[in-house]
DOVEXTOR-96775 format. One record per residue (C-alpha): x, y, z; residue in one letter. Coordinates in steps of 0.25 Angstrom, whole numbers, plus 5000, padded with zeros to 4 digits. Example, Ala and Ser with C-alpha at 12.3 -4.5 7.8 and 13.67 -1.06 7.14 Angstrom:
BEGIN
504949825031A/505549965029S/
This chain:
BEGIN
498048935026X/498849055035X/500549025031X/501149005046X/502149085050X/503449055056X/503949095070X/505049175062X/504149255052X/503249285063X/504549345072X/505049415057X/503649485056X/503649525073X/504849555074X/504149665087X/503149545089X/501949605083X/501749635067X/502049775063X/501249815051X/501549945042X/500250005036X/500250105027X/498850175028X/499450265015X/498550155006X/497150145008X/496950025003X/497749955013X/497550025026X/496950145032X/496150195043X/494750145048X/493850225055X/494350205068X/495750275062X/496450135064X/497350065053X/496349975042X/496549915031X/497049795023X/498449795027X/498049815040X/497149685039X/498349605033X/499249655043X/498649595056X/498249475047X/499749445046X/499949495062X/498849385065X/499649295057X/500749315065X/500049315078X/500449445081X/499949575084X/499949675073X/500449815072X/500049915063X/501150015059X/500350125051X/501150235041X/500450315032X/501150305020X/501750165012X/503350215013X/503150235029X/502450095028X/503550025019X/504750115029X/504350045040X/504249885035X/505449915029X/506049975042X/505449855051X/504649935059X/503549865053X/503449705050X/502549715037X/501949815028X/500949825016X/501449915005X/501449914991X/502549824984X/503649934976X/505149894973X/505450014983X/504949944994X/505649824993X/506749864999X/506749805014X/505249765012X/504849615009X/503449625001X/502349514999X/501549504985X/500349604987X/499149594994X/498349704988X/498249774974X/497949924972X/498050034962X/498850154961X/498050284953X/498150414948X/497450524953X/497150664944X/496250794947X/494950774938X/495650884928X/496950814925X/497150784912X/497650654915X/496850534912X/497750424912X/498650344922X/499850364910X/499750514909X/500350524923X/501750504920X/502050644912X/503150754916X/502650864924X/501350764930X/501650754946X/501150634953X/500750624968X/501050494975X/501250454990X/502650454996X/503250304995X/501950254990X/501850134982X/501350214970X/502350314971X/503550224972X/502850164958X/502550294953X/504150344956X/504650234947X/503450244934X/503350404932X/504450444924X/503750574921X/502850624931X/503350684945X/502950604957X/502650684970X/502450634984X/501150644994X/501550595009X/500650485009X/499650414999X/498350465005X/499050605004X/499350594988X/497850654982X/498050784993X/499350794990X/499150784974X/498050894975X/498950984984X/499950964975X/499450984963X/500050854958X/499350784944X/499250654947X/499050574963X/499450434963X/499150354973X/498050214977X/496950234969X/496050214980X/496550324989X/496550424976X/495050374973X/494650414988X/495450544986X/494950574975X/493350554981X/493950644993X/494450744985X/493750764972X/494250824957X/495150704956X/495150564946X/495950434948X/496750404933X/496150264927X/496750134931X/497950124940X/499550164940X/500050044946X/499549924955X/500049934969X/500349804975X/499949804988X/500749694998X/501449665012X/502849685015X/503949655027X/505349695031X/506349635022X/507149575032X/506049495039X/506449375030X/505749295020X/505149225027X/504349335034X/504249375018X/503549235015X/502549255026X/502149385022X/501849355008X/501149235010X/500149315020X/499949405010X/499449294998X/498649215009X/497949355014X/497549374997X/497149234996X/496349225006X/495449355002X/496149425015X/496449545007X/495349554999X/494449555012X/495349675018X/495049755006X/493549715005X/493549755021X/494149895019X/493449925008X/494549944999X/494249944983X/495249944972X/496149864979X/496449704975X/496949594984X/498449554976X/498449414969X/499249304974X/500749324973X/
C-alpha cells in the first residue's frame, strides 16, 4: 500500500507548489532523450510517480552533467534529485538508499598494453573522467598514482580521451560500450571498478520527515517491480534494480 503523505511533507517538497525535479541526462541509464528530443528515462519515470503522489504537478529541471544536477538540489532550486550516493555530496544533500545499481569501467585503445582493471593505477598513466561525476570523485580518492584528467561532461569522456591522447577512459560501462561500437579501435577492461549506487536525494534542510517519505518511496518503487519495469521499458541492460535497504 502507497505511504500517505502529511500536509506538511507535501508543503516541505512544494515549496513553489509543484515538484521541481533535477535530471541529469549526463547518465544514460537514468535519463536521456527520446525521439521526439524530450526528457526519458527512469528518473524521469520515478520523478512524476512521486509528483503524482503528491497530487501535484511535476517539473522537469534538466542539466547535463551530475555536479550541475547535485548544485542545484543542493541550492533549493530543485526539490529532489537522482544522483549517485558519494561522501562529497552529502554535504546539504539528504539521500535515500539506492534505487538502481550500475558499473563503473575502463576503457583502453585495442593496442594498450593493459589488460587488467589493477594495472591502471601506475605513475605516468593518465585517466579521463567526467567533471564532478560519481566515478571521478571515487576515482579522486583511490588512484594514488595515476593522473586524473577532466572531460566537461560524461557523455564527452571517450572524445575527449581520443583528442587527448589520455591511456585510460573511465566512466558507466554502458555509455563506454556505445562509444566504443560508435567509434571503433577501442576495448572495455574486464569486470568493474566500482558499483555506482544509483539513489534519490532532497535538500537537507527540508526535514526528516520529508527524508522518511522520500526513502520510503523509493523501497516501495523496488518492491513493487516499478523500477525494474522502467529499465525493462527503456531498454536499459547492465543495470539492476538496488535490494531493499
Amino acid at each position: 500500500m502507497p505511504h500517505a503523505l502529511s500536509a506538511d511533507v507535501r508543503a516541505a517538497f512544494t515549496p513553489t507548489g509543484l515538484l521541481r525535479a533535477s535530471i541529469n541526462l549526463g547518465n544514460p541509464i537514468l535519463a536521456g532523450r527520446n525521439a521526439a528530443g524530450e526528457p526519458a528515462g527512469v528518473s524521469i519515470d520515478l520523478a512524476r510517480a512521486f509528483a503524482e503522489r503528491l497530487g501535484v504537478a511535476c517539473a522537469l529541471v534538466v542539466f547535463d552533467t551530475a555536479k550541475a544536477s547535485v548544485d542545484a538540489v543542493r541550492g533549493e532550486q530543485a526539490d529532489i534529485g537522482f544522483f549517485a550516493i558519494d561522501p562529497l555530496r552529502g554535504e546539504g544533500i539528504r539521500f535515500t538508499a539506492p534505487y538502481v545499481l550500475i558499473e563503473g569501467a575502463y576503457l583502453v585503445r585495442h593496442d594498450s598494453p593493459l589488460k587488467d582493471n589493477a594495472e591502471v593505477d601506475a605513475p605516468g598513466r593518465r585517466v579521463m573522467a567526467g567533471q564532478g561525476s560519481a566515478y571521478d570523485l571515487f576515482l579522486s580518492r583511490e588512484l594514488k598514482h595515476a593522473a586524473i584528467e577532466r572531460a566537461a561532461s560524461s557523455p564527452a569522456v571517450v572524445d575527449a580521451f581520443l583528442a587527448e591522447n589520455a591511456d585510460v577512459a573511465a566512466g558507466v560501462k554502458q555509455q563506454l560500450e556505445a562509444d566504443a561500437a560508435r567509434i571503433g579501435g577501442l576495448r572495455l577492461l574486464p569486470g568493474r571498478f566500482m558499483v555506482i549506487q544509483q539513489a534519490m536525494g532532497l535538500p537537507a534542510g527540508r526535514g526528516a520527515a520529508a527524508q522518511a517519505a522520500l526513502a520510503a518511496f523509493v523501497e516501495e518503487m523496488k518492491a513493487s517491480g516499478f523500477v525494474a519495469d522502467a529499465l525493462k521499458r527503456h531498454g536499459i541492460q547492465g543495470a539492476a534494480v538496488a535490494p531493499a535497504a
